[in-house]
Biopython code that builds the backbone (N, CA, C, O; Angstrom):
import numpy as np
from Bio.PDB.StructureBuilder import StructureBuilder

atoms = [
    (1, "UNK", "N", (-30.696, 30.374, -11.883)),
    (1, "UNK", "CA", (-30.038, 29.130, -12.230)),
    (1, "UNK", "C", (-29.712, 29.131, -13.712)),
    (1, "UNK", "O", (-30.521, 29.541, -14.544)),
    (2, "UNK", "N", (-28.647, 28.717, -13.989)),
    (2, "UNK", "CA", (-28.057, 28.333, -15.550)),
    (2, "UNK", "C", (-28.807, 27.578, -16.347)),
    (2, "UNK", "O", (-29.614, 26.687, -16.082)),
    (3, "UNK", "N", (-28.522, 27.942, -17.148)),
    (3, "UNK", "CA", (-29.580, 26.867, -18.308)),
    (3, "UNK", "C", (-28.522, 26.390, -19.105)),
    (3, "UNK", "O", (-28.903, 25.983, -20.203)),
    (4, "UNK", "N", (-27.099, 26.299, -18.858)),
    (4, "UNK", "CA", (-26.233, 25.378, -19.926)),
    (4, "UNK", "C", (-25.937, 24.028, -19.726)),
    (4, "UNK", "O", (-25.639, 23.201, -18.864)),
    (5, "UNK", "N", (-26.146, 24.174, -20.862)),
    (5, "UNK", "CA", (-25.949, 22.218, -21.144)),
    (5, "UNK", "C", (-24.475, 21.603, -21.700)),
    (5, "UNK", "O", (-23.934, 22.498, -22.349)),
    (6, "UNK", "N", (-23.858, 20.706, -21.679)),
    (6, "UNK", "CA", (-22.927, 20.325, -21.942)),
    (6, "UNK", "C", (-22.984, 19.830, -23.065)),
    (6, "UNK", "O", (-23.972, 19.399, -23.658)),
    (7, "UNK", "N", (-21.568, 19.896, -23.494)),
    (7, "UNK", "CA", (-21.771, 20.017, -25.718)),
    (7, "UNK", "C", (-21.848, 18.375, -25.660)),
    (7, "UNK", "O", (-22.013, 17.617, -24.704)),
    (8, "UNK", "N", (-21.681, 18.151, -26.944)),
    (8, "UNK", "CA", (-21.179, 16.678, -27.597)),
    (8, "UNK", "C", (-20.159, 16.416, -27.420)),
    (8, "UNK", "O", (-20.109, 16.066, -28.599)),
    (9, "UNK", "N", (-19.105, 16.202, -27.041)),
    (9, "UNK", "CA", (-17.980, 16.122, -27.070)),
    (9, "UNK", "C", (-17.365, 15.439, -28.506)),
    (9, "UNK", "O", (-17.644, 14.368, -29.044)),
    (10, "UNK", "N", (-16.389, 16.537, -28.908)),
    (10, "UNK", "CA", (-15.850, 15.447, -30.192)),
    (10, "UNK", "C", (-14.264, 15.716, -30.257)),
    (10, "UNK", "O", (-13.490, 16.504, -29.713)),
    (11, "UNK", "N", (-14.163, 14.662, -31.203)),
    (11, "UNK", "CA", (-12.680, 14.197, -31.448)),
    (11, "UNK", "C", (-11.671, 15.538, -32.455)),
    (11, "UNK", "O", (-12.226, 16.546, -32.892)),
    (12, "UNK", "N", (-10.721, 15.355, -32.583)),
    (12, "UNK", "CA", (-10.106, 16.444, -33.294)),
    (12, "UNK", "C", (-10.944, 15.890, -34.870)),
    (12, "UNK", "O", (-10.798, 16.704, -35.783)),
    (13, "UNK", "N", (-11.638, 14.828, -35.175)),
    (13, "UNK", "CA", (-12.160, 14.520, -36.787)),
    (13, "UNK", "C", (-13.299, 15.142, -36.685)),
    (13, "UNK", "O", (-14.130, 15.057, -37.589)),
    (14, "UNK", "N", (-13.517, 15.860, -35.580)),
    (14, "UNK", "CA", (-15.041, 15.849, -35.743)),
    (14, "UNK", "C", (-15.961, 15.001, -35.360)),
    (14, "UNK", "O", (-17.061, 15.463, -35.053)),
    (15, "UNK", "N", (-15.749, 13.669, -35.292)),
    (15, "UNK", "CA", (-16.441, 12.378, -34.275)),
    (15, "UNK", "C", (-16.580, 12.853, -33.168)),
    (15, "UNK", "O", (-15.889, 13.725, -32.641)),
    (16, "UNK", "N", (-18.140, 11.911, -32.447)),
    (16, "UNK", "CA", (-18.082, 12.302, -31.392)),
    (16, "UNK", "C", (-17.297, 11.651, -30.262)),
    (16, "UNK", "O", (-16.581, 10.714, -30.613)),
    (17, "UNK", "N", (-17.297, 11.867, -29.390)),
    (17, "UNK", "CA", (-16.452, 10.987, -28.328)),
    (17, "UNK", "C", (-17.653, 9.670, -27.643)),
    (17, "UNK", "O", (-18.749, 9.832, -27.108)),
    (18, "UNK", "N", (-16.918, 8.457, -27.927)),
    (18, "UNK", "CA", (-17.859, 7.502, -27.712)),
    (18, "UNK", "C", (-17.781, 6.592, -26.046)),
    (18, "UNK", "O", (-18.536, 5.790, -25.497)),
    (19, "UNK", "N", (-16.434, 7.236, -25.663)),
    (19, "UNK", "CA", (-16.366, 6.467, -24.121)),
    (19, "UNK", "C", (-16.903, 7.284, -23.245)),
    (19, "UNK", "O", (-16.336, 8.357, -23.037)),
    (20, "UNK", "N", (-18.188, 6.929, -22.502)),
    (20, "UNK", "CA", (-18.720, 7.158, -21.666)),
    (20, "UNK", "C", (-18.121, 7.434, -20.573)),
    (20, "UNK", "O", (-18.625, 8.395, -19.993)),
    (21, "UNK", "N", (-17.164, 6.926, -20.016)),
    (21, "UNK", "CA", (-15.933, 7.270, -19.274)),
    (21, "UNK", "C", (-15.612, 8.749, -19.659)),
    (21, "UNK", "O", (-16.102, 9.659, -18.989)),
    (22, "UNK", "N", (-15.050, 8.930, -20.397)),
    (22, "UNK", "CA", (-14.222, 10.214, -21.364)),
    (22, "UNK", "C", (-15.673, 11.143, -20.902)),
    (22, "UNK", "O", (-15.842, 12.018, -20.052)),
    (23, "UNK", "N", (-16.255, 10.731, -21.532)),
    (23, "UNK", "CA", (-17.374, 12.344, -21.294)),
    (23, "UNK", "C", (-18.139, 12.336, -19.870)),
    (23, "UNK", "O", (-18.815, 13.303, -19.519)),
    (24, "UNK", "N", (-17.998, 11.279, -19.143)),
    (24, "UNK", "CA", (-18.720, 11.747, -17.867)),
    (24, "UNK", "C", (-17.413, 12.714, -16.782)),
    (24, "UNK", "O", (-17.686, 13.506, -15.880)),
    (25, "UNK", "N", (-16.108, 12.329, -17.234)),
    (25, "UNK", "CA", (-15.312, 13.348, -16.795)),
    (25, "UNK", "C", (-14.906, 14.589, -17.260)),
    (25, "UNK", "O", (-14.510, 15.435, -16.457)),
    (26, "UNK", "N", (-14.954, 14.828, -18.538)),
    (26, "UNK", "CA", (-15.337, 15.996, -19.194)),
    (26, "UNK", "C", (-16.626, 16.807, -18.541)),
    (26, "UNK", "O", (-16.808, 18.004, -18.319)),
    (27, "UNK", "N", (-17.264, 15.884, -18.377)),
    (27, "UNK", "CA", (-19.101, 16.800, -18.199)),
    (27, "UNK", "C", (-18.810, 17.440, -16.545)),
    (27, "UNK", "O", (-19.192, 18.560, -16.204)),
    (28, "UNK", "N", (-18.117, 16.548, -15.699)),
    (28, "UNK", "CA", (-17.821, 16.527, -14.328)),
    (28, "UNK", "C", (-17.137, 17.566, -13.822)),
    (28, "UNK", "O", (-17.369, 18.203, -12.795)),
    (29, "UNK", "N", (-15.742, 17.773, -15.107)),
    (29, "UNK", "CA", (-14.876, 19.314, -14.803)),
    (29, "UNK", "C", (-15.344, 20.324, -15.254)),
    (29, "UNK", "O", (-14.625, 21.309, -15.085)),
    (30, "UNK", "N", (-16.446, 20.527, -15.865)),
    (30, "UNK", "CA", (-17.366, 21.491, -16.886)),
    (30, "UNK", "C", (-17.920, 22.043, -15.547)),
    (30, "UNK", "O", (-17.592, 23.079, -14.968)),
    (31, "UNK", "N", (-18.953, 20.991, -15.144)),
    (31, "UNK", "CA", (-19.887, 21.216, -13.842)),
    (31, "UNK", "C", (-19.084, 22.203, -12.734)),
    (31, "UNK", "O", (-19.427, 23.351, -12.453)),
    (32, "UNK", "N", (-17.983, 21.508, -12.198)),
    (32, "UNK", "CA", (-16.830, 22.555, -11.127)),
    (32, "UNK", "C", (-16.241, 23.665, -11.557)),
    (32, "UNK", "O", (-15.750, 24.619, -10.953)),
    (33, "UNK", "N", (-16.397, 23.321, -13.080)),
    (33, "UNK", "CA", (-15.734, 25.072, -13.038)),
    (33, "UNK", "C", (-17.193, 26.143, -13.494)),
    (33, "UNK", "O", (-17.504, 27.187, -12.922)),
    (34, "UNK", "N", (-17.670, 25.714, -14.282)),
    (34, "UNK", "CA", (-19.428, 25.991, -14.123)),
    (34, "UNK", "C", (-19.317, 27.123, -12.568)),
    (34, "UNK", "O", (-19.219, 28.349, -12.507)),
    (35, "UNK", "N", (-19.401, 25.833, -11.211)),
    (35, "UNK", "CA", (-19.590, 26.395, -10.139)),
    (35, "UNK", "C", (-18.839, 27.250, -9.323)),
    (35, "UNK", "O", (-19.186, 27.874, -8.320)),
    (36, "UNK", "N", (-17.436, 27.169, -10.069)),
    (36, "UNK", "CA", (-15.915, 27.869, -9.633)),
    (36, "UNK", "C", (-16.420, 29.439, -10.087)),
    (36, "UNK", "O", (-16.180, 30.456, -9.437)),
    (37, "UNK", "N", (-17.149, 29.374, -11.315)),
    (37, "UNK", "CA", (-17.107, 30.507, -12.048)),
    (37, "UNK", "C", (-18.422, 31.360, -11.251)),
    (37, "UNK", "O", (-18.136, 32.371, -10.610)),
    (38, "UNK", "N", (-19.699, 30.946, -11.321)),
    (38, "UNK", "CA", (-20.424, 30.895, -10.624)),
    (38, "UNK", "C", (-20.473, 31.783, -9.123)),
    (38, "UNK", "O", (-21.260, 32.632, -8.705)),
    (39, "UNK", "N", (-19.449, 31.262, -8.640)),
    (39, "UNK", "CA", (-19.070, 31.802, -6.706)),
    (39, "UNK", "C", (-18.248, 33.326, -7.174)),
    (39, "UNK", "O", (-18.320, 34.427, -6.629)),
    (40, "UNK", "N", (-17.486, 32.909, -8.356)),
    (40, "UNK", "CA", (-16.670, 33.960, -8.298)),
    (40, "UNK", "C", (-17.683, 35.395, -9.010)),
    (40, "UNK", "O", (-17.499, 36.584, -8.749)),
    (41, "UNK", "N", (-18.650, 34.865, -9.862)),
    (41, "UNK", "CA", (-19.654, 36.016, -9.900)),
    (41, "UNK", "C", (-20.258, 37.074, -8.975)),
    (41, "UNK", "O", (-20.428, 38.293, -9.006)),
    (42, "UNK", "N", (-20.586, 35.728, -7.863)),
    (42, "UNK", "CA", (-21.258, 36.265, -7.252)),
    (42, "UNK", "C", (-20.865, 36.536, -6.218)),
    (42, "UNK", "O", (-21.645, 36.853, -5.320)),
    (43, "UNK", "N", (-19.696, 36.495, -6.063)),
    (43, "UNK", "CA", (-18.798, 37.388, -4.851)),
    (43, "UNK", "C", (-18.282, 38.995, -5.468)),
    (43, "UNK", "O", (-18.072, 40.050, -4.870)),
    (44, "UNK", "N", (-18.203, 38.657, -6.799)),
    (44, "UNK", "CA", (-17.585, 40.268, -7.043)),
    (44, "UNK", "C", (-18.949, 40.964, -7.294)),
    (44, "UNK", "O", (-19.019, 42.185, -7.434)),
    (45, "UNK", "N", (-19.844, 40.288, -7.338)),
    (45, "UNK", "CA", (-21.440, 41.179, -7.353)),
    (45, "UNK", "C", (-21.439, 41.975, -5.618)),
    (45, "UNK", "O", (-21.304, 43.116, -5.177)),
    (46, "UNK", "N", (-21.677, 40.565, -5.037)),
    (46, "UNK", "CA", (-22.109, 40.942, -3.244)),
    (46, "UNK", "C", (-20.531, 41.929, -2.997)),
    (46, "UNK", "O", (-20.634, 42.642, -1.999)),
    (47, "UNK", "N", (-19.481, 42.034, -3.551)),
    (47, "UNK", "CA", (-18.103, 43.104, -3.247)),
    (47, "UNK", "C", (-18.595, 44.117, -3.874)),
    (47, "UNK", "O", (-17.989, 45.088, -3.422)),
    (48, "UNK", "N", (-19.308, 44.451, -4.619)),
    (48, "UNK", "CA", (-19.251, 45.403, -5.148)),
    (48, "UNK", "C", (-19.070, 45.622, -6.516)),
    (48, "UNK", "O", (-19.272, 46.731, -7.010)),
    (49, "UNK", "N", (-18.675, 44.575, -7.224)),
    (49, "UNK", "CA", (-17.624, 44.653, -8.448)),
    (49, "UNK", "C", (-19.031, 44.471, -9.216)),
    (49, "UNK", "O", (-20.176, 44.446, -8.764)),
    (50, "UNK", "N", (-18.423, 44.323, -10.868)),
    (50, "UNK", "CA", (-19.390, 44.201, -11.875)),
    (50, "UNK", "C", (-19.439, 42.872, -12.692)),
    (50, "UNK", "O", (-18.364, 42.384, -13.039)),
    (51, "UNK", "N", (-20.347, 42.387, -12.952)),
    (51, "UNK", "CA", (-20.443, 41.028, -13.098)),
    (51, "UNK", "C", (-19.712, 40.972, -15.004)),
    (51, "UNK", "O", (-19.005, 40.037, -15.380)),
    (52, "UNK", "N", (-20.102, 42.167, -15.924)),
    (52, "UNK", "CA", (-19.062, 42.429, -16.958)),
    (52, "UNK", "C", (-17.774, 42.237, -16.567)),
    (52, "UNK", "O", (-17.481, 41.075, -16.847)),
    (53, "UNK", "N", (-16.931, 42.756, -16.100)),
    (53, "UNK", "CA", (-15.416, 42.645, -15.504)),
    (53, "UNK", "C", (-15.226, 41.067, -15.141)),
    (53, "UNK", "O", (-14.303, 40.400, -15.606)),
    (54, "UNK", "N", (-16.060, 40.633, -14.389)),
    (54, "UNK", "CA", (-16.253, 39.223, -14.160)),
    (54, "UNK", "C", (-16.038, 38.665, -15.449)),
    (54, "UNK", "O", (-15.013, 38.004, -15.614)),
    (55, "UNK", "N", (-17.037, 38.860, -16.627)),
    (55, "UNK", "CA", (-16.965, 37.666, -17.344)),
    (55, "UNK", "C", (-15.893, 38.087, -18.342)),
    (55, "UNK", "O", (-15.057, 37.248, -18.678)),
    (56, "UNK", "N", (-15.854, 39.263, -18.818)),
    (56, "UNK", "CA", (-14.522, 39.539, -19.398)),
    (56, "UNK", "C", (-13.057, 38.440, -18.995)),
    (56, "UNK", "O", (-12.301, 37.809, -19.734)),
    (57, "UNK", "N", (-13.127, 38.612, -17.246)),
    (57, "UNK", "CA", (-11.982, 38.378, -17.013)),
    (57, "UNK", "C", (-11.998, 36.862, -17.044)),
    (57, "UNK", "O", (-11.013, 36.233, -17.431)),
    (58, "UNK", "N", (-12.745, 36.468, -16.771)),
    (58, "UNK", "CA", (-13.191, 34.687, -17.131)),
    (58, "UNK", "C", (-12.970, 34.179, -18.731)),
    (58, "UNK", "O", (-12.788, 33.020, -19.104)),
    (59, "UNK", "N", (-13.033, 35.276, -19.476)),
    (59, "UNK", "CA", (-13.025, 34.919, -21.096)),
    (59, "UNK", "C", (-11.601, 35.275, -21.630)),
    (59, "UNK", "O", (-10.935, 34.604, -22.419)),
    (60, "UNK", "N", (-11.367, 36.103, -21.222)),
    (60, "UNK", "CA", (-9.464, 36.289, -21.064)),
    (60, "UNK", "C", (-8.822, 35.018, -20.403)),
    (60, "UNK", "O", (-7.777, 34.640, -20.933)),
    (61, "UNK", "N", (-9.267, 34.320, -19.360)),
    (61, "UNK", "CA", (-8.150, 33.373, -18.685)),
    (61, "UNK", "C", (-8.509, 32.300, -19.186)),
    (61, "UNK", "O", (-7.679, 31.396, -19.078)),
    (62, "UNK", "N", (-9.689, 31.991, -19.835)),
    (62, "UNK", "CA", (-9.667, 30.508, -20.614)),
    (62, "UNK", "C", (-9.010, 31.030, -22.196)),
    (62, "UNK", "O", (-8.622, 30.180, -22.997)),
    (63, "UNK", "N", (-8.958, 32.313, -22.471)),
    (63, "UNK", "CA", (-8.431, 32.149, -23.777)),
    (63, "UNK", "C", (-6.462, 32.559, -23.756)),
    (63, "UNK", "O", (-5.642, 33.085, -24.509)),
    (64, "UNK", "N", (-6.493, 31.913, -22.381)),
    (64, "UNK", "CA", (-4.862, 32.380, -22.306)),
    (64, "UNK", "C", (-4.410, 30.993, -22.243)),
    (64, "UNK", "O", (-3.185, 30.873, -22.271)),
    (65, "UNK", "N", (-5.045, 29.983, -22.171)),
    (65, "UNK", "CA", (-4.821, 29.197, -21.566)),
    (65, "UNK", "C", (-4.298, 27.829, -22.888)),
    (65, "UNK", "O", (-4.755, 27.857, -24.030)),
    (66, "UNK", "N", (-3.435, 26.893, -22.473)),
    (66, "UNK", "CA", (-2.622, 26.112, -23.903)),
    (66, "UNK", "C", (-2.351, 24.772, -23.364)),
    (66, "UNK", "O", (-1.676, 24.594, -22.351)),
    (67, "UNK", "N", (-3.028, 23.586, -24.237)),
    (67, "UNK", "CA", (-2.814, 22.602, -23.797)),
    (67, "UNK", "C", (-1.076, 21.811, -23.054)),
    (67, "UNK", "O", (0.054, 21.628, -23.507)),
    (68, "UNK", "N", (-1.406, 21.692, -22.434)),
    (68, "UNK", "CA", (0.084, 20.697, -21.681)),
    (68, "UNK", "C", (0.293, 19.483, -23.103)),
    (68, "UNK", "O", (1.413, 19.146, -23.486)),
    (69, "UNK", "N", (-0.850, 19.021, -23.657)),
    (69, "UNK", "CA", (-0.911, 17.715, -24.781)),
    (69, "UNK", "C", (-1.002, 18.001, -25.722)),
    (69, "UNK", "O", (-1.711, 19.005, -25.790)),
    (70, "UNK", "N", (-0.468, 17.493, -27.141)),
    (70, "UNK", "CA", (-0.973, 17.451, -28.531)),
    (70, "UNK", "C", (-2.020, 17.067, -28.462)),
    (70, "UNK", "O", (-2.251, 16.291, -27.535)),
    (71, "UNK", "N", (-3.026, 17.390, -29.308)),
    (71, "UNK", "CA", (-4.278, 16.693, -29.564)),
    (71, "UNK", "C", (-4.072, 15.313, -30.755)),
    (71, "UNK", "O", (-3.313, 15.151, -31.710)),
    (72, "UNK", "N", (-5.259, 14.396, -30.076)),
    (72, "UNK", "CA", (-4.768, 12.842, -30.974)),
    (72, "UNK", "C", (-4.903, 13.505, -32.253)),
    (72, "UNK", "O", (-5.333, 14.591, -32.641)),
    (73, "UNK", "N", (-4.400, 12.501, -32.761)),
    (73, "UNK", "CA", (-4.318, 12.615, -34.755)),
    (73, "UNK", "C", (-5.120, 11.269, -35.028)),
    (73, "UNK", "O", (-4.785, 10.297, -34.351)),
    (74, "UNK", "N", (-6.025, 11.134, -35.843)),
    (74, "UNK", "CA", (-7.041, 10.289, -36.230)),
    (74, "UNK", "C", (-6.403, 8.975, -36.769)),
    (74, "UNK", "O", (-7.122, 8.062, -37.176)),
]
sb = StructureBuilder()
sb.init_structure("model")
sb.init_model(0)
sb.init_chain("A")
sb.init_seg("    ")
for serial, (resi, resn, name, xyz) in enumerate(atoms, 1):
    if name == "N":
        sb.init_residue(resn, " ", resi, " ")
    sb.init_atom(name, np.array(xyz, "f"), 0.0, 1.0, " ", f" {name:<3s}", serial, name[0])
structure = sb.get_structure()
C-alpha cells in the first residue's frame, strides 16, 4: 500500500487554497489517478513488463501534458 499523501494545495502566489470545495476535488482526482496508475502497474508487472518502464512512462505523460487554462493572476 502507498504511503502518499496529498500536498497543500496552493495558489499561483504561493497561498494556500482555502475552499474546501477546491481541495476535496483536487484530493478526489489525485486519489483516481493514484488508482488509474496503480492497476496500470500492476498489470504490466502480472504481463510481464517492468514496473521502471511503467513509471518512466507515467512521468513522460504527465510531463507532456499543458493546461487547457491560464492560471489565475493574484
Amino acid at each position: 500500500m502507498s504511503a502518499f499523501k496529498p500536498p497543500i494545495w496552493h495558489k499561483p502566489d504561493g497561498t494556500p487554497l482555502a475552499c474546501v470545495e477546491k481541495i476535496k476535488v483536487l484530493n478526489e482526482n489525485l486519489e483516481e489517478l493514484h488508482q488509474l496508475a496503480q492497476d496500470m502497474l500492476d498489470d504490466a508487472v502480472l504481463m510481464g513488463g517492468t514496473e521502471e518502464q511503467v513509471r518512466t512512462t507515467l512521468m513522460a505523460l504527465v510531463s507532456s501534458l499543458d493546461s487547457n487554462y491560464p492560471e489565475q493572476q493574484p
